[in-house]
C-alpha positions as a Markdown table, in Angstrom:
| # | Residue | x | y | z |
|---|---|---|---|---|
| 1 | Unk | 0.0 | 0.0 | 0.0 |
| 2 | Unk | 2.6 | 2.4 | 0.6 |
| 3 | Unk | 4.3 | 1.4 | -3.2 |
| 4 | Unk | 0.9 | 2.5 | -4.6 |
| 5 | Unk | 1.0 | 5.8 | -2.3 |
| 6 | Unk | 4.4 | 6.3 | -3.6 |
| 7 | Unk | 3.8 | 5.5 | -7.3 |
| 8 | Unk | 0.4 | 7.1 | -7.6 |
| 9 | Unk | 1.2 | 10.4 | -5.6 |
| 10 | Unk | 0.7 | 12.6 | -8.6 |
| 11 | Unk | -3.1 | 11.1 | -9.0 |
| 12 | Unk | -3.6 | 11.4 | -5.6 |
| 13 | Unk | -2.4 | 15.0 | -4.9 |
| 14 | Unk | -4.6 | 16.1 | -8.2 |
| 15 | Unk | -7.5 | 14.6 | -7.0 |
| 16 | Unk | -7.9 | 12.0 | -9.5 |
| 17 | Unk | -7.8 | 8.9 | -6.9 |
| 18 | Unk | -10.6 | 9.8 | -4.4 |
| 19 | Unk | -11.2 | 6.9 | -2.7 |
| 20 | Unk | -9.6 | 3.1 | -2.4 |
| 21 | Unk | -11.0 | 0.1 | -2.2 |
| 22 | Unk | -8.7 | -2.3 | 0.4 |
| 23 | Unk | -8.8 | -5.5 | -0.5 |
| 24 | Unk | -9.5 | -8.0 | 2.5 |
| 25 | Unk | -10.5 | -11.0 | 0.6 |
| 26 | Unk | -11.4 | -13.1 | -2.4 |
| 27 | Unk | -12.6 | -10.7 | -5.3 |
| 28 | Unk | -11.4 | -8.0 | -2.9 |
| 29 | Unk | -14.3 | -8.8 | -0.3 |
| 30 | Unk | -14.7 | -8.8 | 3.1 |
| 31 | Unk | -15.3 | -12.7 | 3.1 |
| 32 | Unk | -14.0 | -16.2 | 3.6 |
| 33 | Unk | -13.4 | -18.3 | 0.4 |
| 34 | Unk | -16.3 | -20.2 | 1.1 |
| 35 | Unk | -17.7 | -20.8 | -2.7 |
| 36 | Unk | -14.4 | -20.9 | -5.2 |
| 37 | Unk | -15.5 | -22.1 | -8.8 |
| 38 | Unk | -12.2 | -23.5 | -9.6 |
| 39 | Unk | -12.8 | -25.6 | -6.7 |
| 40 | Unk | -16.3 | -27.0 | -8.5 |
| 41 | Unk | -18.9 | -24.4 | -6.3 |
| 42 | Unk | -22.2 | -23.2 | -8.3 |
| 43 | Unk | -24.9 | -21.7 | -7.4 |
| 44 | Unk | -26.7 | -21.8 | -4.9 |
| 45 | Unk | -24.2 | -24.4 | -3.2 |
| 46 | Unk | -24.1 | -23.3 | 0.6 |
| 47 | Unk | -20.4 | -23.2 | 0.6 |
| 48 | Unk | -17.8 | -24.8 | 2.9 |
| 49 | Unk | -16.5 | -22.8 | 6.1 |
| 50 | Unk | -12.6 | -22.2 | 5.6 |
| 51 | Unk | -10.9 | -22.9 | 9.3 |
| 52 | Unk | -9.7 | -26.5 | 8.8 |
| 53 | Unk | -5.7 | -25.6 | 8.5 |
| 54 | Unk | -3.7 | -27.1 | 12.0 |
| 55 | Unk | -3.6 | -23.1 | 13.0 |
| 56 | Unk | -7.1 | -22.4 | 13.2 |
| 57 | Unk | -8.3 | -25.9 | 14.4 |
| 58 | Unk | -5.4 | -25.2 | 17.4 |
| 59 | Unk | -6.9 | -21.5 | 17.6 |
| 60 | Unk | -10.0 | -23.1 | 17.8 |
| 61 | Unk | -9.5 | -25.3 | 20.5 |
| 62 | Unk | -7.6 | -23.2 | 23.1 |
| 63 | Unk | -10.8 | -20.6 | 22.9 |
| 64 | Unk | -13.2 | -23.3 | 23.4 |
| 65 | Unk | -11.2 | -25.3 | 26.0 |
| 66 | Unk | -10.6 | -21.7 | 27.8 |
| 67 | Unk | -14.6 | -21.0 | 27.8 |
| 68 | Unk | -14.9 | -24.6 | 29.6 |
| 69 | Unk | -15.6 | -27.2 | 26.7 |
| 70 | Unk | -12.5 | -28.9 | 25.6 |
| 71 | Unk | -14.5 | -31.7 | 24.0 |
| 72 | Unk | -15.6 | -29.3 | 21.2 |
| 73 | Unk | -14.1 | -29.6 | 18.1 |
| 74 | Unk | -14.8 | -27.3 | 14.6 |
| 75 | Unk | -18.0 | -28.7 | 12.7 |
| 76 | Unk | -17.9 | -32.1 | 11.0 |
| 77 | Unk | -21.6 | -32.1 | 9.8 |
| 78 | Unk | -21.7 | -28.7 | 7.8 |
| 79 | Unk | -22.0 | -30.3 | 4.4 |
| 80 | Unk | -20.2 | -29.3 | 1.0 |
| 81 | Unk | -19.4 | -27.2 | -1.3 |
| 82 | Unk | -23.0 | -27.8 | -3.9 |
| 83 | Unk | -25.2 | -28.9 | -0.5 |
| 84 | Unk | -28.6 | -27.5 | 0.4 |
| 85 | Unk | -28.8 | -26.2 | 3.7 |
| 86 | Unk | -31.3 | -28.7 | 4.6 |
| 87 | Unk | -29.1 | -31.9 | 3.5 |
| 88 | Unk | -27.0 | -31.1 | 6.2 |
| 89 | Unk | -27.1 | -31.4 | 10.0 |
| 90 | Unk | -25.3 | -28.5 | 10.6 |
| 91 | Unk | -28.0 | -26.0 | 8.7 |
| 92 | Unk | -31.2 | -28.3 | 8.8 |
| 93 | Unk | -34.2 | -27.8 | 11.1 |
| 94 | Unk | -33.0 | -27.9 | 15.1 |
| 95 | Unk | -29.8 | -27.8 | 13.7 |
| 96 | Unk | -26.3 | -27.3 | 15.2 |
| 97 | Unk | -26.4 | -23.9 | 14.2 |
| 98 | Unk | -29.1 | -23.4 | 16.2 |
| 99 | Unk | -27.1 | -25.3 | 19.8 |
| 100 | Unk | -24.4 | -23.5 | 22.4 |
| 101 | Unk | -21.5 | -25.1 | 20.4 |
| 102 | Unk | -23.2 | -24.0 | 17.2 |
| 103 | Unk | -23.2 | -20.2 | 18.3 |
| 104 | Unk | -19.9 | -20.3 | 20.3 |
| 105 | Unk | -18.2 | -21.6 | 16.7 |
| 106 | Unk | -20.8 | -18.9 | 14.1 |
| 107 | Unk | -19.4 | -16.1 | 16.9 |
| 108 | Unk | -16.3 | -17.5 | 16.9 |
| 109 | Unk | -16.0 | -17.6 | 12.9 |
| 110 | Unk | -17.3 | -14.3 | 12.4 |
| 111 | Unk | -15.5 | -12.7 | 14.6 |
| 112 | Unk | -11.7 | -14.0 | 13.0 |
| 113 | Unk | -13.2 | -12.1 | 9.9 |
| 114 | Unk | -14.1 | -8.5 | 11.5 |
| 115 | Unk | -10.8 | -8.8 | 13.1 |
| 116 | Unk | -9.0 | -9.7 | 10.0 |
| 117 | Unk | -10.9 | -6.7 | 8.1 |
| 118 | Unk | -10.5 | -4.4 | 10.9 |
| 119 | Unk | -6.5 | -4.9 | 11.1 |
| 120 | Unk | -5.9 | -4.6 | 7.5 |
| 121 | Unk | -7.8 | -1.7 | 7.4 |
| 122 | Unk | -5.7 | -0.1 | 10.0 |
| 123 | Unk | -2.7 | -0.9 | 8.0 |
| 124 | Unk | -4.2 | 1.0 | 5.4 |
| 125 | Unk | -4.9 | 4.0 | 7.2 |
| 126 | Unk | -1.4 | 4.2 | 8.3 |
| 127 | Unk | -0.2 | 4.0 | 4.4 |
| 128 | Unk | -2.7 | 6.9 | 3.3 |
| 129 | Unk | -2.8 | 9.0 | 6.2 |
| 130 | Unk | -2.9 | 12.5 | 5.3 |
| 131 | Unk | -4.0 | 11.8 | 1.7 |
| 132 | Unk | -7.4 | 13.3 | 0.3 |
| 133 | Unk | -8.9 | 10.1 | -0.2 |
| 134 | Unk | -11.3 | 7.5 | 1.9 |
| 135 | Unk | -11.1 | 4.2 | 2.0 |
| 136 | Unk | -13.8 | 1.6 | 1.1 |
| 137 | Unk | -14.2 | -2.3 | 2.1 |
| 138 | Unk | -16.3 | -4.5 | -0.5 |
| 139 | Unk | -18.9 | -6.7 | 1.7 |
| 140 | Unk | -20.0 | -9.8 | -0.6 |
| 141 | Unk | -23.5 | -9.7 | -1.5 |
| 142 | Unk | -24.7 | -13.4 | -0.5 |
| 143 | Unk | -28.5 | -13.2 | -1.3 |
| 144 | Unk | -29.2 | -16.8 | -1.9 |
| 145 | Unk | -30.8 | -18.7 | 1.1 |
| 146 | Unk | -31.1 | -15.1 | 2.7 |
| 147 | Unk | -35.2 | -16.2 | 3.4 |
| 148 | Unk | -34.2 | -19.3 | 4.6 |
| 149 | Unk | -33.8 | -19.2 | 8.8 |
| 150 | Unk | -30.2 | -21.0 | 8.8 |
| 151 | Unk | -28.7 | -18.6 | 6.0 |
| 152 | Unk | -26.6 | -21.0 | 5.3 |
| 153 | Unk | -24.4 | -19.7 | 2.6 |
| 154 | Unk | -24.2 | -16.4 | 4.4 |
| 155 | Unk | -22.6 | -18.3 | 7.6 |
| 156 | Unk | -19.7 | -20.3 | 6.1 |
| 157 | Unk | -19.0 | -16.4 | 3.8 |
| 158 | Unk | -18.2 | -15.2 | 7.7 |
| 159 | Unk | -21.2 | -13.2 | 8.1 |
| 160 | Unk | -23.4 | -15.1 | 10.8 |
| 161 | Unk | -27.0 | -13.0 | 10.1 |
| 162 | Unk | -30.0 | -14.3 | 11.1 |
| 163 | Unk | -33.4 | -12.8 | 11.7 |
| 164 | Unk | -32.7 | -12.3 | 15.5 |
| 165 | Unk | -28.8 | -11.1 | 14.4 |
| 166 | Unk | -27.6 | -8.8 | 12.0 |
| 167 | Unk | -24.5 | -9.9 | 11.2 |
| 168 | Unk | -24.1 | -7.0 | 8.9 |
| 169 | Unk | -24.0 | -3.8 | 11.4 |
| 170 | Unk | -21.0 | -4.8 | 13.5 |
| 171 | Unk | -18.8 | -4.8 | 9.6 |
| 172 | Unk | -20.6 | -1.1 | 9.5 |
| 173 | Unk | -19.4 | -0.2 | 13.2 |
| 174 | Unk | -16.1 | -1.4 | 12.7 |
| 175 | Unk | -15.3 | 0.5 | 9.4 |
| 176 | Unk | -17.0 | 3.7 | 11.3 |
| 177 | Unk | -13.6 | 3.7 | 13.0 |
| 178 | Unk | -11.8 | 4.1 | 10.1 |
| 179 | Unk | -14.0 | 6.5 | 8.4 |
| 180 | Unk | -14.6 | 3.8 | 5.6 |
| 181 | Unk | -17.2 | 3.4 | 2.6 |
| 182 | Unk | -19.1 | 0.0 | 3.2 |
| 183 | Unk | -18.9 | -1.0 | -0.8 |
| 184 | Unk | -22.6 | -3.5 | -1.5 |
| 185 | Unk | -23.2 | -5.2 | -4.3 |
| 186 | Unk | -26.4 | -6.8 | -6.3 |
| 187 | Unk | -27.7 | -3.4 | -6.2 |
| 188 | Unk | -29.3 | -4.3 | -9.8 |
| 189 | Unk | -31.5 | -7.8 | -8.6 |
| 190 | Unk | -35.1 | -7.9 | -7.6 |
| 191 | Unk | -36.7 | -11.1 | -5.8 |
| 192 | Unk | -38.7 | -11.8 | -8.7 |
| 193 | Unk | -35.5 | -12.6 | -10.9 |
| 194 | Unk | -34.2 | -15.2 | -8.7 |
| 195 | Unk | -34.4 | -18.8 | -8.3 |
| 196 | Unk | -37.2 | -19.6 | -5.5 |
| 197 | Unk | -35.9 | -23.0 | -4.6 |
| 198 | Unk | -32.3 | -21.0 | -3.3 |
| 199 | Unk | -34.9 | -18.8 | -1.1 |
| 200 | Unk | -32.8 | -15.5 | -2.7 |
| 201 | Unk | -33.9 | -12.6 | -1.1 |
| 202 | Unk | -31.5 | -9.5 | -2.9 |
| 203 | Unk | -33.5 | -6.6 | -2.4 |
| 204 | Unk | -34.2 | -7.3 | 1.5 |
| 205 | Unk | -30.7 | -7.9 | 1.7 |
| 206 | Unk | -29.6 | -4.8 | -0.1 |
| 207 | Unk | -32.2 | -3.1 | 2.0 |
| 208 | Unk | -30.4 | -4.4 | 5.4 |
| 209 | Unk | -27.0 | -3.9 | 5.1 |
| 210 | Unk | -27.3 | -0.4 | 3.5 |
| 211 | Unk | -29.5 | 0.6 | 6.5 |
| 212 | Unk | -26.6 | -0.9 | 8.5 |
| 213 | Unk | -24.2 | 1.6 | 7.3 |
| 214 | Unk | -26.3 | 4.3 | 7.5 |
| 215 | Unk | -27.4 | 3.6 | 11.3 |
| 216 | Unk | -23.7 | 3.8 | 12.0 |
| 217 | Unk | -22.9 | 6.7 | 10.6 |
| 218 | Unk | -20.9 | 5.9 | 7.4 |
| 219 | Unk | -20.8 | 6.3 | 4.0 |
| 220 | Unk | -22.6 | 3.5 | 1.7 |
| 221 | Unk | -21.2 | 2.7 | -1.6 |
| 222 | Unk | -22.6 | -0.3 | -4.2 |
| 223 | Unk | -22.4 | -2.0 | -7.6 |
| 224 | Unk | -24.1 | -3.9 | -9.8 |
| 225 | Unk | -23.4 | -7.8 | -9.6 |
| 226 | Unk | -23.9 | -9.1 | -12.9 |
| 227 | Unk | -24.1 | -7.4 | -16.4 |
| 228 | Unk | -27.5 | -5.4 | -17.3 |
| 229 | Unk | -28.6 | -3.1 | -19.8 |
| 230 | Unk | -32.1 | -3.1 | -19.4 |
| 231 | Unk | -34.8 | -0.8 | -18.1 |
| 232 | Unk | -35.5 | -2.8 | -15.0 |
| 233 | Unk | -32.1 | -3.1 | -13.7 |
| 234 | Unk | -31.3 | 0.4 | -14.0 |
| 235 | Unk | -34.4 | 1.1 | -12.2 |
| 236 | Unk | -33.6 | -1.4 | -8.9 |
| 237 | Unk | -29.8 | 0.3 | -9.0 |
| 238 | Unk | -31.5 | 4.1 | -9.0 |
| 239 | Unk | -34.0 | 3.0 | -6.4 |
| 240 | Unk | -31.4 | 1.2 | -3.8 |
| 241 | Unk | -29.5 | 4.7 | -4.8 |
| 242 | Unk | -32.2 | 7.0 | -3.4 |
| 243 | Unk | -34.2 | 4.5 | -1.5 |
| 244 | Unk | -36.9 | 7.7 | -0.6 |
| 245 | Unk | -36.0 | 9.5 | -4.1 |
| 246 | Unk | -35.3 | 12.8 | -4.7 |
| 247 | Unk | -35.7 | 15.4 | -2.3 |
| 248 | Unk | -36.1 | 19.0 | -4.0 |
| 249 | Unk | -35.6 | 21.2 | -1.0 |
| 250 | Unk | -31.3 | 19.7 | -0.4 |
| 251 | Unk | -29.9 | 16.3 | 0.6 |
| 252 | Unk | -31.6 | 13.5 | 0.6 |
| 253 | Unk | -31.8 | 12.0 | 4.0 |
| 254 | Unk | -30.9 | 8.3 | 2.2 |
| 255 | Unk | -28.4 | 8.3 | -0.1 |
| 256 | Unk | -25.7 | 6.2 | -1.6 |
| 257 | Unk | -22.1 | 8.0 | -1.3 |
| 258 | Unk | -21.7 | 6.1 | -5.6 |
| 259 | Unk | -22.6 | 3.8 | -7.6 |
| 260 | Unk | -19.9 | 1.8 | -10.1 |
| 261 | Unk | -21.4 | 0.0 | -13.3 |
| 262 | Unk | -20.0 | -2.8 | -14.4 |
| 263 | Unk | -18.9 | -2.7 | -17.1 |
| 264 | Unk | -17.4 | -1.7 | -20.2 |
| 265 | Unk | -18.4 | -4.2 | -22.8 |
| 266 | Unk | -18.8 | -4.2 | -26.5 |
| 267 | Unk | -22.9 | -5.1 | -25.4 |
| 268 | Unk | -23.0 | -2.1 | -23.6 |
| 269 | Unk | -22.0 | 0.5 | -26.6 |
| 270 | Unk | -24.6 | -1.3 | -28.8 |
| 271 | Unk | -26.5 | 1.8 | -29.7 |
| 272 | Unk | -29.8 | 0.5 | -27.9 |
| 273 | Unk | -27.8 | -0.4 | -24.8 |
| 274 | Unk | -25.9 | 2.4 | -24.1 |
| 275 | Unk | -28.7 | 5.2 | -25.4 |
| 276 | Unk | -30.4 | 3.7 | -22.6 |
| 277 | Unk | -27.2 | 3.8 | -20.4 |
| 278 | Unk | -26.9 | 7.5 | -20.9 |
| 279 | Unk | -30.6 | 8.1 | -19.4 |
| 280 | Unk | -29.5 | 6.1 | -16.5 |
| 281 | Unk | -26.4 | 8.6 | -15.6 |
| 282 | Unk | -28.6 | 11.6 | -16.3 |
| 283 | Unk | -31.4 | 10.0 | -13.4 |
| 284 | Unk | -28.5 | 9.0 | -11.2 |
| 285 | Unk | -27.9 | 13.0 | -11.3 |
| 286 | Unk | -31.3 | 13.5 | -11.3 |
| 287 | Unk | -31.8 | 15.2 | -14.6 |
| 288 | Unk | -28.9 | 17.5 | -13.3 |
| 289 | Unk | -26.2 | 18.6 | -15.8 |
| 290 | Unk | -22.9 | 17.4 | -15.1 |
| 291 | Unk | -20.9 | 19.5 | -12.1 |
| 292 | Unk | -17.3 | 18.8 | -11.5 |
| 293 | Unk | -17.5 | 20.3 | -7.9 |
| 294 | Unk | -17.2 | 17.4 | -5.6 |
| 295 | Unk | -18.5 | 19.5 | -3.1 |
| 296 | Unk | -21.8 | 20.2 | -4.7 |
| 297 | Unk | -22.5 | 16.4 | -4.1 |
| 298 | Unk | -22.0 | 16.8 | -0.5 |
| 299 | Unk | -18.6 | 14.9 | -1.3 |
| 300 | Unk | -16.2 | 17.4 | 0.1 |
| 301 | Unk | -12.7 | 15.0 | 0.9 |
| 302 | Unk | -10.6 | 16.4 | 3.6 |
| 303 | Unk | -7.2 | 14.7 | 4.4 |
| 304 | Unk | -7.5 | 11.3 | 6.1 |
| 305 | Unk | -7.2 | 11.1 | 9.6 |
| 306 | Unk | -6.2 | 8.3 | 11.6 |
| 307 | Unk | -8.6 | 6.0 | 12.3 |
| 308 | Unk | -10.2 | 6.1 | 15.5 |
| 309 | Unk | -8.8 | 4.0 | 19.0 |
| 310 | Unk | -9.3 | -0.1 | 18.1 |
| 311 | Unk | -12.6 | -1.0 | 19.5 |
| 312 | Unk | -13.6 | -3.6 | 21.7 |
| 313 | Unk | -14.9 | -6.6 | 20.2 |
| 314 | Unk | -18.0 | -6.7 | 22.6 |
| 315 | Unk | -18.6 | -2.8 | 21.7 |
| 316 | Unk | -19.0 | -4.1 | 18.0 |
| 317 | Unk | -21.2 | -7.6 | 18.5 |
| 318 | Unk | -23.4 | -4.8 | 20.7 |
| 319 | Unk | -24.8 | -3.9 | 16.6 |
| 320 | Unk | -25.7 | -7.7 | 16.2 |
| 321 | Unk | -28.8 | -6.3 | 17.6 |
| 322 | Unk | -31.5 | -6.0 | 15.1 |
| 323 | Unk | -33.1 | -3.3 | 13.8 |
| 324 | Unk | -35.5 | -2.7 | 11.2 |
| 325 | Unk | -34.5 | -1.4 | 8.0 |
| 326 | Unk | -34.8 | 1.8 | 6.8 |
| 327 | Unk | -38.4 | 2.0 | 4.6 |
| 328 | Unk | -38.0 | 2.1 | 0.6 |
| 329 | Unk | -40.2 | 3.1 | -1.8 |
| 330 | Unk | -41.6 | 0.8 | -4.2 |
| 331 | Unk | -40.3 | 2.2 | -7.8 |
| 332 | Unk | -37.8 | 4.9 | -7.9 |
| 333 | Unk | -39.3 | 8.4 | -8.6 |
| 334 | Unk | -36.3 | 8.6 | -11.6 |
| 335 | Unk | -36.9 | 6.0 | -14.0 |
| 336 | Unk | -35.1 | 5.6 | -17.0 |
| 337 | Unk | -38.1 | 5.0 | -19.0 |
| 338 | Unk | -41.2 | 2.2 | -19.8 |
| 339 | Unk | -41.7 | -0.2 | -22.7 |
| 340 | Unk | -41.9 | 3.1 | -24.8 |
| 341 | Unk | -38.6 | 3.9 | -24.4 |
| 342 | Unk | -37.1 | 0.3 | -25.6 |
| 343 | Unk | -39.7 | 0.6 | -28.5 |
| 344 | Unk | -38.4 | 3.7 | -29.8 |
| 345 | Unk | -34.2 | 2.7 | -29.0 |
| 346 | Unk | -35.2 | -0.6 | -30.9 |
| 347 | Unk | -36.4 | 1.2 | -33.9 |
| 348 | Unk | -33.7 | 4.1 | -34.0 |
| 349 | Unk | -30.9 | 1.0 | -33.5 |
| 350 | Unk | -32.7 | -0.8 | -37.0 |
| 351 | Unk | -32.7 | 2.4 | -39.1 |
């Protein structure tokens, strides 16, 4: 980190680098390796916890032995990789997940992960101290078995979240103290998309972890997960973006800090695709011509401080309480159009 500080200090004095994204995990995430393709993982496979290696297992063991149960060893009964929560004992009805030894290992897990997140983030701050930049954390977007109780998939990712413990707000809390961006994804999904037999739940998951953030006092940034060009996924990314819409008297009291699109693609400049693309960036500035001032966007960057005295670990679990979320609206009040609109781009794109 302090190579790229060094190499990139032109970009970051001019302003052109104005925020980073740390990477703390696979794709850059916040998350255990818990579903790797090149391991044979599809979806919606609950994934495989990642704390077998002789360090962990011995970690493992001295915490449990020192909280009085030395005859509890990691799970053996959590499935693999392409399982369904329900094939397993660990995630099926009255399962483990649900016992003493269940919770002690979930807190346990999770807990290595915040940790693990909140030291390299540190490390960061030390490397950009001083710079006019904030940092961001990427937190995977697990949405598949999110309506089922066990969450399975969520779990073995790190992020124990259930609907008596948000497993999402203590991330938000612990990035508060390094005035960080909590980076979402699957901003672009809707329920009705999804496979029901996975119990996906994307836009109630989008819906909780962005109020996270915002509860604790941070900035929320997010991202589309998979490619999308059309009308309804650019509505579902403008709505999570302004959950209340647009409010004509200043600020709107929810709002994302930004949005990245991915990405770049010969599809997208396909005149249909990206005529429709250019109505999405005018409504994600709502119909507002383009201003270079940062600090018209209520995005004024100040140096970076350093981040905050570590926290106790108990002071974050204290946000595993849950809340509600914050309400949305139904439809975004800055669509990018209706069938009209791809009627019309369809017929300019044949003539």
């Amino acid at each position: 980190m302090q190579s790229f500080r060094e190499n990139m200090s032109d970009f970051l004095e001019d302003g052109f680098i104005v925020d980073i994204e740390v990477g703390l995990g696979p794709a850059g995430e916040l998350r255990y390796p818990s579903y790797p393709r090149n391991q044979g993982w599809v979806f919606p496979g609950i994934g495989e916890f990642q704390c077998y290696d002789k360090y962990l297992e011995a970690e493992f063991k001295k915490v449990a032995t020192s909280e009085g149960h030395p005859e509890w060893e990691l799970p053996d009964n959590a499935g693999t990789y392409n399982d369904s929560p329900e094939s397993t004992q660990f995630f099926g009805s009255n399962g483990t997940y649900l016992t003493e030894k269940g919770k002690f290992f979930l807190t346990w897990y999770s807990n290595k992960l915040l940790s693990h997140g909140d030291q390299i983030l540190d490390e960061a701050n030390k490397a950009f101290m001083d710079c006019k930049v904030k940092l961001a954390a990427k937190v995977s977007g697990i949405h598949w078995w999110y309506k089922a109780d066990n969450h399975a998939a969520e779990f073995t990712a790190g992020y124990y979240n259930l609907k008596d413990r948000d497993g999402y707000r203590p991330i938000a809390r612990m990035l508060s103290r390094h005035y960080g961006i909590l980076n979402f994804t699957c901003l672009e999904m809707r329920d009705s998309e999804q496979s029901a037999d996975a119990k996906c739940g994307p836009q109630e998951l989008v819906q909780q972890v962005l109020s996270a953030g915002w509860r604790e006092n941070i900035d929320v940034a997010g991202e589309n997960a998979l490619s999308r060009y059309d009308l309804d996924g650019y509505n579902q990314i403008l709505l999570n973006a302004r959950p209340n819409g647009v409010n004509k008297e200043g600020r709107p009291k929810l709002r994302m800090y930004g949005v990245t699109y991915l990405r770049l693609s010969d599809d997208l400049m396909q005149k249909t695709n990206f005529n429709i693309f250019k109505t999405f960036v005018k409504k994600m500035h709502a119909d507002q011509d383009y201003c270079p001032d940062q600090g018209k966007y209520n995005h004024h960057i100040g140096p970076l401080e350093r981040s905050k005295p570590k926290m106790a670990i108990e002071y974050m679990l204290e946000a595993t309480e849950p809340m509600e979320p914050f309400p949305w609206d139904k439809e975004t009040d800055m669509s990018v159009g209706g069938v009209l609109t791809n009627l019309i781009d369809t017929k300019e794109s044949t003539t």
